[in-house]
C-alpha positions in Angstrom: 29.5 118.0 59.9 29.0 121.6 58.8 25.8 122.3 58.4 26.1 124.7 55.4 27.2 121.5 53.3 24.8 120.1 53.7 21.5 120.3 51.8 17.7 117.8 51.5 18.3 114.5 49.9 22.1 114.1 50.9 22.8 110.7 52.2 24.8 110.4 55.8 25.7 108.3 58.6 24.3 108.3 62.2 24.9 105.6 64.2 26.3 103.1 61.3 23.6 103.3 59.6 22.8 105.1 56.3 20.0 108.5 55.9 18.6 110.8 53.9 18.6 114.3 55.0 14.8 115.3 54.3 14.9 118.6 56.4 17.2 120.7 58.3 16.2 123.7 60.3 17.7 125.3 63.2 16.3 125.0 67.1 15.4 128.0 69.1 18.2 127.9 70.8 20.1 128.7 67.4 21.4 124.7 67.2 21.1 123.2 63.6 18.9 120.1 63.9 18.4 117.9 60.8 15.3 115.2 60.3 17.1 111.8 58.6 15.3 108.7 57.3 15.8 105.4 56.0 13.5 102.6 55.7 13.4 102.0 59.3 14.0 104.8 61.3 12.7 108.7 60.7 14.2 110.9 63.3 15.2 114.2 64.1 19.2 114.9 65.6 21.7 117.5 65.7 23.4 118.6 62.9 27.2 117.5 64.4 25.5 114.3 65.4 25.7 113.0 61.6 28.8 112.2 60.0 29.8 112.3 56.1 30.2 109.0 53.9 33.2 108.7 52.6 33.4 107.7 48.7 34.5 104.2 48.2 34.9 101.7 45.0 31.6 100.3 46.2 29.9 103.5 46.2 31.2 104.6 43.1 29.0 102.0 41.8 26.3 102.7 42.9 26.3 106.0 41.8 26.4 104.6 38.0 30.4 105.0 37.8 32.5 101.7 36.2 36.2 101.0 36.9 37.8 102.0 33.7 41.6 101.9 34.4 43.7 100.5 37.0 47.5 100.2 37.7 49.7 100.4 40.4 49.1 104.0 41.0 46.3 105.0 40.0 42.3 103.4 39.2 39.7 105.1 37.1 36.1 105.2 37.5 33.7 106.7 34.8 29.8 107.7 34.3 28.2 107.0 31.1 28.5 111.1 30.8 31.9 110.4 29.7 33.2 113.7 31.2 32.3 113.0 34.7 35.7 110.7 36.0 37.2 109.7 39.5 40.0 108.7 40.0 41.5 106.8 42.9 45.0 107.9 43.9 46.5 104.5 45.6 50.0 106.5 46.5 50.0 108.0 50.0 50.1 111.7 48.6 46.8 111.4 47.1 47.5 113.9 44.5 45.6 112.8 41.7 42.3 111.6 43.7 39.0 113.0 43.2 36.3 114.2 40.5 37.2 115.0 37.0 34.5 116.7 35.1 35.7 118.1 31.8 38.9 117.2 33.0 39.1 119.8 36.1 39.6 117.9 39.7 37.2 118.8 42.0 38.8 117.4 45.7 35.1 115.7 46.2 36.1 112.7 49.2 32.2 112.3 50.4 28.7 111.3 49.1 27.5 114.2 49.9 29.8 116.4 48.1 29.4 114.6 45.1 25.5 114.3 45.3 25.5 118.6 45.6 28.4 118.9 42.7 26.2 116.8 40.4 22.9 118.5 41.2 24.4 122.0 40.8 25.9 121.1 37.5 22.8 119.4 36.6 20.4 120.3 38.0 19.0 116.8 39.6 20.0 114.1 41.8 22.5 111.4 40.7 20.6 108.3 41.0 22.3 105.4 42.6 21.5 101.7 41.5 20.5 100.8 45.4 21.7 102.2 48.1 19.4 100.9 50.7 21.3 100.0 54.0 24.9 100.0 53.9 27.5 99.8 56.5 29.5 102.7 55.8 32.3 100.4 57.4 32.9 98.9 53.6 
């Protein structure tokens, strides 16, 4: 993962298993390093070590959205904010899929680039029902 997406309090994967990001910083010899948690493990890796979650139905969810809309084409996922959308393109060009907020698509695939769109735009964290431990395999 690139390091300059990233940013404290994104979720990730290392080793199948789900973290927080609660620090990054960069070694002496000029590698970025970043210091993940979850409720068993607190450790500190290399920043190309972690890999990004992708978005699923499932953690769509979690993150307070509700399937709207489906069809053959396309399905619909919406916040309570009822400008924030996603939409799941189920063709094989993909045109249509990603976030919708004020009905501009953002191309947003992974947790983490939704968790920094929403916190810029917002100015806090979206706040997922339970995340916990997931496999990101789902």
């Amino acid at each position: 993962m690139n390091v300059d997406d990233l940013k404290i309090k994104n979720l990730v994967e290392y080793k199948n298993q789900i973290f927080t990001i609660t620090e990054i910083f960069q070694s002496v010899e000029k590698g970025y390093f970043v210091k993940i948690e979850n409720p068993i493990h607190t450790i500190s890796v290399p920043a190309d070590s972690i890999k990004p979650i992708r978005i699923t139905e499932e953690w769509l969810e979690k993150f307070g959205f509700s399937r709207t809309y489906s069809s053959d084409h396309r399905i619909r996922y919406e916040r309570p904010e009822t400008f924030i959308k996603y939409d799941i393109d189920l063709s094989s060009r993909k045109i249509m899929e990603g976030l919708k907020i004020y009905g501009n698509s953002i191309k947003c695939k992974y947790i983490h680039e939704f968790q920094n769109i929403f916190s810029c735009l917002f100015g806090k964290e979206p706040s997922p029902a339970n995340y916990g431990l997931v496999n990101s395999e789902a």
